[in-house]
C-alpha positions as CSV (number, residue, x, y, z in Angstrom):
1,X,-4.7,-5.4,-7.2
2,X,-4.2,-1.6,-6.4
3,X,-3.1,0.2,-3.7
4,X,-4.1,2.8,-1.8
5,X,-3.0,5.2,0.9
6,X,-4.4,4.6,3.9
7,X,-4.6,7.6,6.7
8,X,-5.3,7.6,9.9
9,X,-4.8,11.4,11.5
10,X,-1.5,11.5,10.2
11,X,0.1,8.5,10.2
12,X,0.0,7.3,6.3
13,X,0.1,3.6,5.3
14,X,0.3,1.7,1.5
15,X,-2.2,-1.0,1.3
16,X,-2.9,-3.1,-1.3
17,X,-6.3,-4.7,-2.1
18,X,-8.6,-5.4,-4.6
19,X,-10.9,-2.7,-6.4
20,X,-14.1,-4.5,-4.7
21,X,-12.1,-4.2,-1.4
22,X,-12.2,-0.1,-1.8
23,X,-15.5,-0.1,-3.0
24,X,-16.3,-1.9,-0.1
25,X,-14.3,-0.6,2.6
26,X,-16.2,0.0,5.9
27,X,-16.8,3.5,6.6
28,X,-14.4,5.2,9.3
29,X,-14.9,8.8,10.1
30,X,-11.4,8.7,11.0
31,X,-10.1,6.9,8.5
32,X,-9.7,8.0,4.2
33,X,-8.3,5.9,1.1
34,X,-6.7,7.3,-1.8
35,X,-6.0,5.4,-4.6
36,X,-2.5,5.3,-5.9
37,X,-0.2,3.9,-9.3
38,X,1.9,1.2,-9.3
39,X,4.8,4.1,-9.5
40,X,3.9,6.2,-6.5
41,X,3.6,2.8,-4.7
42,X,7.0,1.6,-5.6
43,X,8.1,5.0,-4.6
44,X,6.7,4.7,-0.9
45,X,8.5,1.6,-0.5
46,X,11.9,2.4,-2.1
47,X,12.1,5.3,0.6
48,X,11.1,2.6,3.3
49,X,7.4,4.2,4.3
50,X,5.1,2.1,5.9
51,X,3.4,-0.4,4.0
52,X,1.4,-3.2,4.4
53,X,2.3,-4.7,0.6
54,X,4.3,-7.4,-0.8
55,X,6.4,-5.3,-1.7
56,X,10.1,-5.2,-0.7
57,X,13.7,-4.1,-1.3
58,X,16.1,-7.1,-1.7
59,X,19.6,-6.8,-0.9
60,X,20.7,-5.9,-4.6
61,X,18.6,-2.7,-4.2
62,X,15.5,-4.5,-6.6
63,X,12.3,-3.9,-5.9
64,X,10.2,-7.7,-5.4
65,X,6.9,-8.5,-4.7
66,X,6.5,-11.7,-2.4
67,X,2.9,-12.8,-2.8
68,X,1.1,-13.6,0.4
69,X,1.9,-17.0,2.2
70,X,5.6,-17.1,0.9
């Protein structure tokens, strides 16, 4: 998986998907990917942006990743 920043205008989102999923997403006029690393992702969630990742904070301040469906 990698993930990527999402914008729409300016609101900003993380995403995370696969590198056939960027290759491969639909193209939006309105809409631009960037690709990111695993640091500036952890990063983005640590100062509670908006993110549509497993990725979380638990309560002992440690960053988790809950795989979809759990």
């Amino acid at each position: 998986m990698i993930y990527a920043i999402r914008q729409r205008g300016q609101r900003q989102t993380l995403v995370e998907m696969s590198a056939t999923d960027l290759n491969w997403v639909p193209w939006d006029p309105y809409v631009t990917y960037s690709s990111v690393n695993t640091a500036v992702a952890h990063r983005w969630v640590r100062d509670g942006k908006e993110h549509e990742t497993g990725l979380f904070v638990d309560d002992d301040g440690k960053l988790r990743y809950a795989p979809r469906g759990s």
